[in-house]
C-alpha positions as CSV (number, residue, x, y, z in Angstrom):
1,X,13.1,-6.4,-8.2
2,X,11.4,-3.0,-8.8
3,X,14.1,0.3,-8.3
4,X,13.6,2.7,-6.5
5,X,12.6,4.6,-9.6
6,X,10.1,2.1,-11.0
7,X,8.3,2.5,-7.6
8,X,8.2,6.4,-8.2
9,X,6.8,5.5,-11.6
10,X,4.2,3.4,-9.9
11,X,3.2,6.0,-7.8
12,X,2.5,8.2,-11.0
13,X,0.2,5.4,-13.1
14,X,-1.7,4.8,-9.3
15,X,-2.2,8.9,-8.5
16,X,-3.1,9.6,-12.3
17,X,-5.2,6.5,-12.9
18,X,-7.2,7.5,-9.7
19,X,-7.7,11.1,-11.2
20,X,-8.7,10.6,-14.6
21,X,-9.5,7.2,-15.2
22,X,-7.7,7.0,-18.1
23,X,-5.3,4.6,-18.3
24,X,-1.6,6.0,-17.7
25,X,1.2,5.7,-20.7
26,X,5.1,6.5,-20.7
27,X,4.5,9.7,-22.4
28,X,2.2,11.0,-19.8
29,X,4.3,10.3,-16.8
30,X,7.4,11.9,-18.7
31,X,5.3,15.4,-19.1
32,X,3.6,15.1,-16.0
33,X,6.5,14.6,-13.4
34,X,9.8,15.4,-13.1
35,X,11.8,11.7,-13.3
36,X,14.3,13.3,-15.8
37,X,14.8,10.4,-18.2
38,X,12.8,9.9,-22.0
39,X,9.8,8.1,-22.1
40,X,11.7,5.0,-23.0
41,X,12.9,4.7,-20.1
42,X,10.0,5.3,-18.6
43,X,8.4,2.3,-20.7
44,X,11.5,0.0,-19.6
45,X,10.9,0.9,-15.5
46,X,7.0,0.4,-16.7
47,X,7.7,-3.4,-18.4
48,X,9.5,-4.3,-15.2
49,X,6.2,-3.2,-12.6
50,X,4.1,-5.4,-15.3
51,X,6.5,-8.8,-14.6
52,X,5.9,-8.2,-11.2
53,X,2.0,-8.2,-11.7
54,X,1.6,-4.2,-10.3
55,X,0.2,-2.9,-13.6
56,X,-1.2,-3.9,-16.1
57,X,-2.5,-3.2,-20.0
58,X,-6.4,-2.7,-20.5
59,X,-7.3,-4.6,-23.5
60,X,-8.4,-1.5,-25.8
61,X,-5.3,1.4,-24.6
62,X,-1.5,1.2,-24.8
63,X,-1.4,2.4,-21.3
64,X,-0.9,0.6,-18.2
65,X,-3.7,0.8,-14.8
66,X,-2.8,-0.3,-11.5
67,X,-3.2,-3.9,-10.2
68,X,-4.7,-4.9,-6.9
69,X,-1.2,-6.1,-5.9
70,X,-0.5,-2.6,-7.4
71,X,-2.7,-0.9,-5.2
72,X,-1.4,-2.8,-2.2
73,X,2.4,-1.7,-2.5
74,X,0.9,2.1,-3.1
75,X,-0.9,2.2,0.1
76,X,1.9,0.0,2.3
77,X,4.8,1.9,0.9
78,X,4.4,5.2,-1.7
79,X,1.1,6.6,-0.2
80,X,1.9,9.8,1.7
81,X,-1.7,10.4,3.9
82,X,-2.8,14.2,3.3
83,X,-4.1,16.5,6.1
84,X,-7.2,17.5,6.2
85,X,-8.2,21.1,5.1
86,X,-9.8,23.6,7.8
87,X,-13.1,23.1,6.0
88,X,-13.4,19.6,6.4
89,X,-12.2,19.7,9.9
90,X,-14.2,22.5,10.8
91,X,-16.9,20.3,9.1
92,X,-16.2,17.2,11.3
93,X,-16.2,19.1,14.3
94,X,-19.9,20.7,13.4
95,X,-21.0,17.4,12.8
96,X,-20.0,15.4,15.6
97,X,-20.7,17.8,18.2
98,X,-23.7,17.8,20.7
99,X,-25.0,14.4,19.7
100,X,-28.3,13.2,21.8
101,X,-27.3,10.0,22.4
102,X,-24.4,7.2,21.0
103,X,-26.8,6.1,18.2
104,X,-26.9,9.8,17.1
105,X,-22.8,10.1,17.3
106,X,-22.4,7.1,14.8
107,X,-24.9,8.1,12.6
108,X,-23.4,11.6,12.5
109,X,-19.7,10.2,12.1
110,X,-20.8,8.0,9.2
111,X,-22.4,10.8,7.3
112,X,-20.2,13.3,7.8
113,X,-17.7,10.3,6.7
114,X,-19.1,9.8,3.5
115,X,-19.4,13.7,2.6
116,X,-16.2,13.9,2.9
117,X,-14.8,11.2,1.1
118,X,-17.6,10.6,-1.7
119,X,-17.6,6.5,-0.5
120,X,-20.0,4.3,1.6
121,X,-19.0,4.8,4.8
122,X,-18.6,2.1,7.7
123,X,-18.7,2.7,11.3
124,X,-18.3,-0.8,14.1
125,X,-20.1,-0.1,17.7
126,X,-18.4,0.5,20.4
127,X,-18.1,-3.1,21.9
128,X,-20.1,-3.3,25.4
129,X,-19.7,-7.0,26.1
130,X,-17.3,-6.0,28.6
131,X,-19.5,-3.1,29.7
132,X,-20.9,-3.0,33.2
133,X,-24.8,-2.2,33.7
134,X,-24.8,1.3,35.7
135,X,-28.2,1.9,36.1
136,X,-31.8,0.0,35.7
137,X,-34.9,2.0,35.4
138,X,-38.6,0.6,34.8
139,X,-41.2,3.1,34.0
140,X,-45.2,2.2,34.1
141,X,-46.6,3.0,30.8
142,X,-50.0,1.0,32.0
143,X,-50.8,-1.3,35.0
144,X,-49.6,-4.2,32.7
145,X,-47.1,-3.0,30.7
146,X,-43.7,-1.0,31.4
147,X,-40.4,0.1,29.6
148,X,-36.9,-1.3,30.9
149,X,-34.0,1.2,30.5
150,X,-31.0,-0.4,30.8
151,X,-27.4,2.2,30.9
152,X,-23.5,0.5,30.7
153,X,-20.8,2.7,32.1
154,X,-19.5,2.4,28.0
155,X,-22.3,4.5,26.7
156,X,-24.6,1.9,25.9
157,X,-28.6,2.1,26.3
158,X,-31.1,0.0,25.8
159,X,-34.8,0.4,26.0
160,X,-37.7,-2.5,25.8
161,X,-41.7,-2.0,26.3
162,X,-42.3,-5.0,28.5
163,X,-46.1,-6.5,28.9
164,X,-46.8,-7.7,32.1
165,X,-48.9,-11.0,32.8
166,X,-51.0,-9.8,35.3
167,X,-51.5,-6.0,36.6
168,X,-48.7,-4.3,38.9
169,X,-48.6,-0.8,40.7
170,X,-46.7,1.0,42.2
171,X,-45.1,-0.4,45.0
172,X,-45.0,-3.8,42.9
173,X,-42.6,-1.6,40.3
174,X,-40.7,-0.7,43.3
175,X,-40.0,-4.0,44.7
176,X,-39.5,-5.5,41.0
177,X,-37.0,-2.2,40.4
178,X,-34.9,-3.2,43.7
179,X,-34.8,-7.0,43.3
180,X,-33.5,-6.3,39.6
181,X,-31.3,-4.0,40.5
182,X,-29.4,-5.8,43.1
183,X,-28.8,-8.6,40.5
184,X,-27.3,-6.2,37.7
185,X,-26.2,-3.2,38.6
186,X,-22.4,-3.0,38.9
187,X,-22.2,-6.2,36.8
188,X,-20.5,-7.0,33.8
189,X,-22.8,-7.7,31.1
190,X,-22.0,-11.4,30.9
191,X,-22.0,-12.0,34.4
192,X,-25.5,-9.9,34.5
193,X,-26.9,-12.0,31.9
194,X,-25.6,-15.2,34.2
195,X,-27.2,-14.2,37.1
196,X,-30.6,-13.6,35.5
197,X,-30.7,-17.0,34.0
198,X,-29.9,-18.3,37.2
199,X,-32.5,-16.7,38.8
200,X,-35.0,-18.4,35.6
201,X,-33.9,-21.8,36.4
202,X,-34.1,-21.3,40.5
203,X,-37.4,-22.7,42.0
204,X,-37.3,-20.3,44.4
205,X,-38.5,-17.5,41.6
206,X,-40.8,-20.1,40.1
207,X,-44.1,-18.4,41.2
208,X,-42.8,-15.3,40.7
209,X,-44.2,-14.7,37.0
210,X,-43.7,-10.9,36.6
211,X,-40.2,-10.9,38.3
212,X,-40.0,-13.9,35.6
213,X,-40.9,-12.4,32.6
214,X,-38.8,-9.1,33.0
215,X,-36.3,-11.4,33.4
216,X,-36.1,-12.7,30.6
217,X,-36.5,-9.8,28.1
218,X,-33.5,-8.2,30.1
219,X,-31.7,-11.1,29.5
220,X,-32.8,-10.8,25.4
221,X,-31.6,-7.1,26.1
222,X,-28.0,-8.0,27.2
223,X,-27.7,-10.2,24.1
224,X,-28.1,-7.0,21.9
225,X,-25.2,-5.2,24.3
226,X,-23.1,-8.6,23.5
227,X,-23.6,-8.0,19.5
228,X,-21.4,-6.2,17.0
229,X,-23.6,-3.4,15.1
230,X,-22.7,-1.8,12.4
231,X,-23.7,1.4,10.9
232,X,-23.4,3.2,7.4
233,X,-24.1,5.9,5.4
234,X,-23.8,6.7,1.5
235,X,-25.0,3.4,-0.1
236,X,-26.5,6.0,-3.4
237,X,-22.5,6.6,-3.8
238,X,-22.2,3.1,-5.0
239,X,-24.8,3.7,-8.3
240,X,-23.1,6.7,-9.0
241,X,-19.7,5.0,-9.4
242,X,-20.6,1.9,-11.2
243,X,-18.4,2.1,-13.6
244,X,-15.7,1.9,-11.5
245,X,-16.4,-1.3,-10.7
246,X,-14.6,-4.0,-12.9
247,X,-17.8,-6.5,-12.0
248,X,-21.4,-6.8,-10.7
249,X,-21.9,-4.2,-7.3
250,X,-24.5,-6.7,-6.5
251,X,-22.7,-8.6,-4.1
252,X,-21.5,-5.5,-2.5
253,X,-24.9,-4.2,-1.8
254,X,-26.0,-7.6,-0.6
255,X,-22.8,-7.4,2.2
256,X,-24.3,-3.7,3.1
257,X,-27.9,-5.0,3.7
258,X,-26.7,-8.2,5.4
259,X,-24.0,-6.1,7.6
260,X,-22.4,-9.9,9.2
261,X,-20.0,-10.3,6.1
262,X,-18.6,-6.4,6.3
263,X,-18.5,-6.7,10.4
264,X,-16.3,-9.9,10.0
265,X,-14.0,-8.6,7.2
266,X,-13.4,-5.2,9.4
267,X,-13.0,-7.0,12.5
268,X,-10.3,-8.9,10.4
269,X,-8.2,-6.5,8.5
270,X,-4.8,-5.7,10.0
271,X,-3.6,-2.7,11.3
272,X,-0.5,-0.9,11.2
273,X,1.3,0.9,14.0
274,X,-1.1,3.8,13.1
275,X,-4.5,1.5,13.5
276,X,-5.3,2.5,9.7
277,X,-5.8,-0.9,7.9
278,X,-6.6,-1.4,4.1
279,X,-8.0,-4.5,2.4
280,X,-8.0,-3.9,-1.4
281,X,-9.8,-5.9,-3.9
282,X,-9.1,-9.5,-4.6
283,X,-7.7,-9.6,-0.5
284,X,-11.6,-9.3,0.0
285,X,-12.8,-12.5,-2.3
286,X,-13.1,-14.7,0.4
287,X,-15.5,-12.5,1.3
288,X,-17.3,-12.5,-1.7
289,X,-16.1,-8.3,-2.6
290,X,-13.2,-9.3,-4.7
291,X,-14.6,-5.8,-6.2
292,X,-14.4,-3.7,-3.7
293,X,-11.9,-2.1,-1.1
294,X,-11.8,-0.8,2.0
295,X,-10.1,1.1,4.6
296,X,-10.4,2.3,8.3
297,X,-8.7,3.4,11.0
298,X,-9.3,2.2,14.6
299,X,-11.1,4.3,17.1
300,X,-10.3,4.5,21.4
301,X,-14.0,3.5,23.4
302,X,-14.4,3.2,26.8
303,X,-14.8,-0.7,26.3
304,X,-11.9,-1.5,24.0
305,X,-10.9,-0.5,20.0
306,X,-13.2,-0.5,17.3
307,X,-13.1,0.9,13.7
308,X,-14.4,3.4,11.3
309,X,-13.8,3.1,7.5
310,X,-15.2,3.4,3.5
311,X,-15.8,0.9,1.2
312,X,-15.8,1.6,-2.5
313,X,-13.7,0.6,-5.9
314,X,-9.8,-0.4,-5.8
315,X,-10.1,2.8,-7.7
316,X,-10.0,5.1,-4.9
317,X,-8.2,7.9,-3.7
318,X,-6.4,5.7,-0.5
319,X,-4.4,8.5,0.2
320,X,-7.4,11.2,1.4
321,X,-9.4,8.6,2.6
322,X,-7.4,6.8,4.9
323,X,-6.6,10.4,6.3
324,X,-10.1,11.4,6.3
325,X,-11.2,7.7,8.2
326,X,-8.4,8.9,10.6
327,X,-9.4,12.0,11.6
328,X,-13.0,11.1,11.9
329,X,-11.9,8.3,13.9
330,X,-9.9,10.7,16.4
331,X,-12.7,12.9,16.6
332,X,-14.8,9.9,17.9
333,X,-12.5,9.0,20.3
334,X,-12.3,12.3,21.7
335,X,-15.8,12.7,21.7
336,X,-16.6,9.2,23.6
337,X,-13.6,10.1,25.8
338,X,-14.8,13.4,27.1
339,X,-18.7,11.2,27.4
340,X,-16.6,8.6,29.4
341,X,-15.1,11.6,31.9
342,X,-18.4,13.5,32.4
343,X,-20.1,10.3,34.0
């Protein structure tokens, strides 16, 4: 059973480790910070953290470094989140305001993310599979071929050159606008996609061939809305920090160009009562980044909860970044909020 002491001193090794690298011995915690007992004692409190597997002694120092169990206890119970300055606020705020479109936003919130914080930063889509279509458009771009715009009432757009099989103009567009329209708009994305595919399989439509083949790529298109994207920024950060890294970043830079392992593993983590949720290290190996860490706090959409995070080394400052995942995150929901109010 660690004391209430030992935990302080655990604190010290994580905070000092995480500033200097260097791995954290009695002596230093003693001149450092203000526990009021000789560095024996301090080596005692430290003996009892290493029999319960929360530090532990680098082969070639004296010192002690943090464990991923380590780690964990810091974050769930000693970790005391830091506000933001007015400069990185007032940085956030420059950066996520007057975005074009929700693809800008996301990219914006994951680079001003990963300025802040120094890490690769994560951000999960919005969720529109339980979006509603609002609006269908189709716009001639030649007698035989057109763009489909579809909208959601969650901020969602979609857009799709469709060619035509045979020439249309423009009362064909008209008609094909209408009859689409009345199938989708106001729907649910499922139930859109359900009533489309319906209409593919109805012999009633067989002959229609261009009613047909927009059809089915607005079908294709409502797949996409059902799909979790990701997006991130600051992948250079991970060459820079190599050595932070107790392994191979390989598999780490395969999960960022593959995107479905990182999308599982943040859909996964668990949240606290403040939707901020850290998985650190060797809680990740299932996942094949037994290396790596990461945390995120959850973000309000107009379709449900989705999350914004970093991933680097269990070496990280968790402290400023969980506080700098959770202010970005609140800026984002305000942002998609007011989005959500002007419609």
């Amino acid at each position: 059973m660690v004391s209430e002491r030992g935990l302080r001193v655990l604190r010290a090794i994580v905070q000092d480790y995480v500033e200097t690298h260097e791995p954290v011995g009695s002596r230093s915690i003693v001149d450092r910070y203000s526990f009021g007992v000789s560095a024996a004692t301090i080596r005692n409190d430290m003996a009892l953290l290493e029999d319960e597997e929360l530090i532990a002694a680098p082969h070639t120092s004296s010192g002690r470094v943090p464990t991923d169990k380590g780690y964990r206890v810091f974050v769930d119970h000693l970790a005391q989140l830091r506000p933001l300055s007015v400069a990185q606020r007032t940085a956030i705020e420059s950066f996520l305001t007057a975005p074009s479109d929700l693809d800008d936003l996301m990219v914006r919130t994951v680079r001003v993310l990963t300025q802040l914080t120094g890490q690769v930063a994560l951000a999960q889509y919005p969720s529109f599979a339980r979006a509603h279509l609002t609006h269908l458009e189709l716009v001639a771009l030649a007698p035989n071929r057109l763009l489909i715009v579809l909208v959601t009432d969650a901020g969602g757009v979609s857009q799709r050159i469709a060619p035509l099989p045979v020439d249309v103009d423009d009362a064909d567009m008209a008609l094909l606008r209408a009859r689409l329209s009345a199938l989708i708009t106001g729907r649910a994305v499922s139930d859109a996609a359900e009533r489309l595919q319906t209409l593919l399989t109805d012999d009633e439509h067989s002959h229609d061939i261009v009613l047909r083949a927009l059809a089915t790529i607005v079908i294709d298109e409502l797949g996409a809305f059902r799909q979790e994207r990701l997006v991130m920024a600051g992948a250079a950060t991970l060459a820079k920090r190599e050595q932070d890294f107790r392994g191979s970043i390989h598999p780490i830079l395969e999960a960022i160009e593959e995107q479905v392992t990182l999308l599982r593993l943040m859909s996964e983590m668990e949240a606290d009562s403040h939707g901020l949720a850290a998985s650190i290290g060797t809680e990740n190996a299932s996942f094949g980044l037994g290396e790596a860490s990461i945390v995120a706090s959850n973000y309000a959409a107009p379709s449900g909860t989705a999350r914004v995070g970093v991933m680097g080394p269990t070496r990280m400052d968790y402290p400023s970044n969980l506080a700098a995942a959770r202010a970005v995150a609140r800026y984002l929901s305000r942002m998609l909020d007011e989005d959500e109010a002007a419609r």
